[in-house]
Structure formats: structure tokens, C-alpha cells
KEDO-505049 format. One record per residue (C-alpha): x, y negated, z negated; residue in three letters. Coordinates in Angstrom, 1 decimal. Each point is the difference from the previous one (the first is absolute). Layout:
<rs>
- c1, c2, c3, res
- X, Y, Z, Ala
...
</rs>
This chain:
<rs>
- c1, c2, c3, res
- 98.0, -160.7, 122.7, Unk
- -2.5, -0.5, -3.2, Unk
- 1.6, -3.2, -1.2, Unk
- -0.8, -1.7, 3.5, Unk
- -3.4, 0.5, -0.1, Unk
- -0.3, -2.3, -3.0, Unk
- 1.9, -2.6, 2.0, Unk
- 3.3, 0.1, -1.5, Unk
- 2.5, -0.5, 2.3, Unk
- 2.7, 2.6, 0.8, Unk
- 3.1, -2.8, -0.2, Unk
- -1.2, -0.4, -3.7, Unk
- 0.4, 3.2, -0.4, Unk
- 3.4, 0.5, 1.0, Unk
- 1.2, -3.3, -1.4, Unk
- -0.8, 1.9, -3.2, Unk
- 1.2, 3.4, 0.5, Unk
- 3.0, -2.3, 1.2, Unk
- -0.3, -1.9, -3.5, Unk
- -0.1, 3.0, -2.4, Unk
- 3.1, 1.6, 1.6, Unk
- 1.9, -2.5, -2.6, Unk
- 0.2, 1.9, -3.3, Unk
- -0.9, -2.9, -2.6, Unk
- -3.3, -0.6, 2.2, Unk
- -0.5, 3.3, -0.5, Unk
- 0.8, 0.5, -3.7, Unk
- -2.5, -2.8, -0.2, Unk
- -2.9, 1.5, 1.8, Unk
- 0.8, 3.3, -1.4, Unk
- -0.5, -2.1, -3.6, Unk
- -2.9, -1.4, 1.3, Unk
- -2.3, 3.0, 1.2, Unk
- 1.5, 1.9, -3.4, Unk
- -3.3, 1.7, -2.0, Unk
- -2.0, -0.9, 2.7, Unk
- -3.0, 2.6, 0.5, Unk
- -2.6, 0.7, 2.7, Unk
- -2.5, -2.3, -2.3, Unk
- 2.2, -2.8, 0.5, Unk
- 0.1, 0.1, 3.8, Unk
- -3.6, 0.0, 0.2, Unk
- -0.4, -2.8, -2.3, Unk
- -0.3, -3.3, 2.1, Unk
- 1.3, -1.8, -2.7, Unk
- 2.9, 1.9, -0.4, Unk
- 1.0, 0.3, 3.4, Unk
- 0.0, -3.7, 0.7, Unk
- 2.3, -0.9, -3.0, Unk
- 1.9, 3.0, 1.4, Unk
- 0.4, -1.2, 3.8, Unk
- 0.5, -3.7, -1.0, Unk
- 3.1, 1.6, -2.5, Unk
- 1.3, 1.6, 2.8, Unk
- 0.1, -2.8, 2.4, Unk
- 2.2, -2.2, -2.9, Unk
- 2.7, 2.7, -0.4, Unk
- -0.5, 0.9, 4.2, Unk
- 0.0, -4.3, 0.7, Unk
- -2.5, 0.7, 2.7, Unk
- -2.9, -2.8, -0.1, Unk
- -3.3, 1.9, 0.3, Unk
- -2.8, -2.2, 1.1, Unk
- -3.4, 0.6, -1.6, Unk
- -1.4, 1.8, 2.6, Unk
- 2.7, 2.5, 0.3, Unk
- 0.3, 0.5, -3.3, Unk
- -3.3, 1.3, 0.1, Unk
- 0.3, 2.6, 2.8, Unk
- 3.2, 1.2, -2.2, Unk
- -2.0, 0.8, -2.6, Unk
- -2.8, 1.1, 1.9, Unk
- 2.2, 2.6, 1.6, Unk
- 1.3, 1.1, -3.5, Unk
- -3.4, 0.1, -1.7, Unk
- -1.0, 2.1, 3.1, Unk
- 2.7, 2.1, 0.0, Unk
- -1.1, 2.1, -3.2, Unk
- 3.7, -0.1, -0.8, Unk
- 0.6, 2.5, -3.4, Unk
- 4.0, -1.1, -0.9, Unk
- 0.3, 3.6, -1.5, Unk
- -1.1, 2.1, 2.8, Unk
- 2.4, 0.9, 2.3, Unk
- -1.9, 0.8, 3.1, Unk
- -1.1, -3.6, -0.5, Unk
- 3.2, -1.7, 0.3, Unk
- 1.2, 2.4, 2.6, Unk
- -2.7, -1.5, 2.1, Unk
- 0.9, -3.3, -0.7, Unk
- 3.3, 0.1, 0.4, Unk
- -0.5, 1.4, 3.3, Unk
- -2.5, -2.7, 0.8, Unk
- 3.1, -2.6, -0.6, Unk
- 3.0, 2.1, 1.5, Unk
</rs>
């Protein structure tokens, strides 16, 4: 998988997916990732403020270090929010 090769570990993973199976978490990352675009995820910037807002509303600590393989892996992704083919892949990536 893509996500392990930036050295984030699969239990994360599903203790998220796990996590935004509530339906306020995911009204609130939903709110969160509103209006972003394909700039945005490449920004390095951005994407921190956006992981580190994640990991409040998600409560999972995030240790320097991992928090930059997360955004690593997004930033290396290419990820464009309004292609479709795009989040098809990715959502296949997490299933």
C-alpha cells in the first residue's frame, strides 16, 4: 500500500477510518477539507495546518515525525479534490 511506504502505520489508519464512521467527526472533516483545491494540497503550509486540524477533531496525537510523513504522502499524492478518478484512487487506497 502507498501510505506504508511513507511509514505510516496501517493501525492509524484504521483507527481513523474507525473514527470517521461517527457522523459529527465527519460533518467536521467534511467542514474542514470544504473549498480545498489541488493548490492547497501541495502547499506545505497548508497541509500541515490541515493534518494538525484533523488530528484535534480525530484526538489522535501525531508526533512530529509522523506528522511529516502524513503530509509527505499527501503532498506526493498530487491529490486534485475535484477529479474523480483522483479520489477513486484514494479511496481505494484506504478501503
Amino acid at each position: 500500500m502507498g501510505y506504508q511506504q511513507y511509514g505510516i502505520r496501517p493501525e492509524l489508519v484504521e483507527r481513523v477510518k474507525r473514527k470517521m464512521k461517527n457522523p459529527a467527526t465527519k460533518e467536521r472533516m467534511k467542514a474542514l477539507l470544504n473549498g480545498v483545491t489541488k493548490y492547497d494540497l501541495q502547499d506545505r503550509a497548508k497541509v500541515r495546518r490541515l493534518v494538525r486540524s484533523a488530528a484535534a477533531i480525530l484526538n489522535e496525537p501525531l508526533t512530529s515525525d509522523l506528522e511529516e510523513r502524513i503530509i509527505a504522502f499527501v503532498i506526493a499524492q498530487r491529490i486534485d479534490p475535484n477529479n474523480t478518478l483522483h479520489l477513486l484512487r484514494l479511496w481505494s487506497m484506504f478501503r
